[in-house]
N, C-alpha and C positions, 0 to 999 in steps of 0.2 A: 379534190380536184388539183393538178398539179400546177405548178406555174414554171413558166421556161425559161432559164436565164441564159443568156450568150456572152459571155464574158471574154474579151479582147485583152492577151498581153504578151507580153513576153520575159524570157527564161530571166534577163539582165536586169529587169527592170525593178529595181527595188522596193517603188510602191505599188506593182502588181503584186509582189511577194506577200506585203504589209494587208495588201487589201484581201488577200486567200483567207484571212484567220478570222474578221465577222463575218464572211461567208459562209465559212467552214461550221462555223458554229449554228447558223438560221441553218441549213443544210438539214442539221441531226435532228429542227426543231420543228419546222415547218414542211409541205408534200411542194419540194421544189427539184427541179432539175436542171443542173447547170452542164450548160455544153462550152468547154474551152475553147476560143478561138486564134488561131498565130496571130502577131501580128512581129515583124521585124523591124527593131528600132534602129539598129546599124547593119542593112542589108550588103552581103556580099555583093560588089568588091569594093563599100568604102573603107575607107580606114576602119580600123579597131581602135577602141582609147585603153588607157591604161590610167585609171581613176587613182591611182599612188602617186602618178607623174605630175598629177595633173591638181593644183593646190586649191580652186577653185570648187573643183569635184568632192576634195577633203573636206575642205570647208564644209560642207551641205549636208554631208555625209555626217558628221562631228556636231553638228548645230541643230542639226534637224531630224534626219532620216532615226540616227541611233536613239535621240530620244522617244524620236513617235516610237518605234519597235519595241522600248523599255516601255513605253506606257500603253500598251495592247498586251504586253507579254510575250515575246515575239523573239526567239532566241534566233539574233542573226548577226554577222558579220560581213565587213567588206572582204571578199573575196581574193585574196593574193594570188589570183590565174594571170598572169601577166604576155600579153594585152589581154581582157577580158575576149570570151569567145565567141565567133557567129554562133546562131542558132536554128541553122535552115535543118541542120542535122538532127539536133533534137525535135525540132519540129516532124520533122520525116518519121522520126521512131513515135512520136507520139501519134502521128495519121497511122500507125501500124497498130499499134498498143490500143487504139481506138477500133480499128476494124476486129480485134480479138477480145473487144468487151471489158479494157484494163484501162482504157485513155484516161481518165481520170486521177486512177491509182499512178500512173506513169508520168503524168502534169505536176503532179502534187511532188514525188518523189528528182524528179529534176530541179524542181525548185528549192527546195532541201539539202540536196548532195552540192549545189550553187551557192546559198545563203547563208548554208549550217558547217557544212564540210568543205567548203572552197575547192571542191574537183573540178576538173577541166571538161564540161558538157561539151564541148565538141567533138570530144574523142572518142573514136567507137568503142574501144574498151568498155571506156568509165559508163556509157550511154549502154552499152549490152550486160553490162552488169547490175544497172540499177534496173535493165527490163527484167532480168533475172527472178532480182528482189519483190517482182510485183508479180510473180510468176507467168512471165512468158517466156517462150521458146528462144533460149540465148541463141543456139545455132540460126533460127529461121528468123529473127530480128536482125543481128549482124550479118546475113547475108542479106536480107533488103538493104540493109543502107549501104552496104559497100556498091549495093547494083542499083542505090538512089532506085528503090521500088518505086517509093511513096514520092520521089520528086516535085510529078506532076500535077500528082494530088494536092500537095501542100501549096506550089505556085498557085493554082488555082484556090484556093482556101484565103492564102493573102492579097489576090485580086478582090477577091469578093469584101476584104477588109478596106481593100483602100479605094475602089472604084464604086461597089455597091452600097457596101454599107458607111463609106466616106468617113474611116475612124483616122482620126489626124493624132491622138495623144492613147496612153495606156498606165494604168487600167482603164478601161470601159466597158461598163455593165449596161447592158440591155433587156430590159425587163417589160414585157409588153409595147406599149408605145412611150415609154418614158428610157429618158437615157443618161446615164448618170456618169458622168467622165472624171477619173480622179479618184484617188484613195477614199471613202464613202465609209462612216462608222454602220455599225451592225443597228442600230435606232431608223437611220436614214431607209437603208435596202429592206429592212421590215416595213416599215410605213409603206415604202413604193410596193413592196410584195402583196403586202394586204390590203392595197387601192387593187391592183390587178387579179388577185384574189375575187372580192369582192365584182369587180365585172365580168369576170368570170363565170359567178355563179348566178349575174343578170340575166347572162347571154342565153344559158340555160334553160332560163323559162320561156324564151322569146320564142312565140310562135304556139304556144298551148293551145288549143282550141278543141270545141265538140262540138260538130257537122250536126247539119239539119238531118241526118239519120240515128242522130245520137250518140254516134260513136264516138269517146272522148279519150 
């Protein structure tokens, strides 16, 4: 029986990055399914920050983020994209890379060419290249996003994040009715997986019965 996990982040966000890799692994180990969801941490048109500039961001980055990622295993870098990039763009190829059965492969591989390779994710190039990689149609990807296909799709994708489902911070793992906001070791999203596991396969017997004609 599967379990459904809805997972809220975005491409910038460091410890959505950090949090991708005990997912990744209960993924290979466990019958789960995870649906990525946008959510934008600096939505166009505020400012962009530029985390080099800015000594505060270093700091955090130097003190904390790099050591968590050395002790997960976690090959990652601050990225010298300078300002760091919206993400309504990638978001759009990945509503695309999703309707063609790759969203997944396409989520994971953005966050990679960001964390590992410092590419500039908002540029259709670097963005129709890594759709490429995951095999899809470089021509019919770069032509959705220059004609913002998926635009509306995705607006509405991030309504649903901040109005319906009221996610204020990222990562956020949703995993039946439990909700787990924050970087979350691989220990923690097992335990919740196999509470909701387990009512899962309550749910399943609920209702068994054999009628007074015997038929059971």
């Amino acid at each position: 029986m599967t379990v459904k996990i809805k997972v809220y982040s975005d491409f910038v966000c460091p410890f959505c990055f950090l949090g991708k890799g005990p997912l990744d692994e209960i993924t290979k180990e466990k019958d789960v399914e995870v649906e990525w969801m946008p959510f934008e941490l600096r939505p166009s048109p505020h400012p962009k920050i530029d985390p080099w500039k800015e000594p505060d961001k270093l700091a955090s980055w130097d003190s904390f983020i790099l050591p968590t990622a050395k002790k997960l295993g976690v090959d990652m870098r601050l990225p010298r994209v300078s300002p760091h990039p919206y993400t309504y763009l990638a978001f759009e190829g990945y509503q695309f890379a999703k309707e063609h059965g790759k969203g997944n492969e396409f989520h994971h591989r953005v966050f990679t060419a960001f964390f590992q390779e410092e590419q500039d994710i908002e540029n259709v190039e670097v963005l129709t290249k890594l759709a490429g990689e995951v095999g899809l149609s470089t021509v019919d990807f770069k032509d959705a996003l220059i004609a913002r296909t998926y635009r509306e799709v995705h607006q509405y994708a991030l309504k649903q994040a901040y109005e319906e489902a009221q996610i204020m911070a990222v990562p956020t793992f949703i995993i039946g009715d439990e909700v787990i906001q924050g970087l979350a070791s691989k220990e923690r999203l097992e335990m919740v997986i196999d509470k909701e596991l387990k009512k899962l396969k309550s749910n399943d017997l609920d209702g068994m019965q054999c009628d007074i004609d015997g038929y059971c």
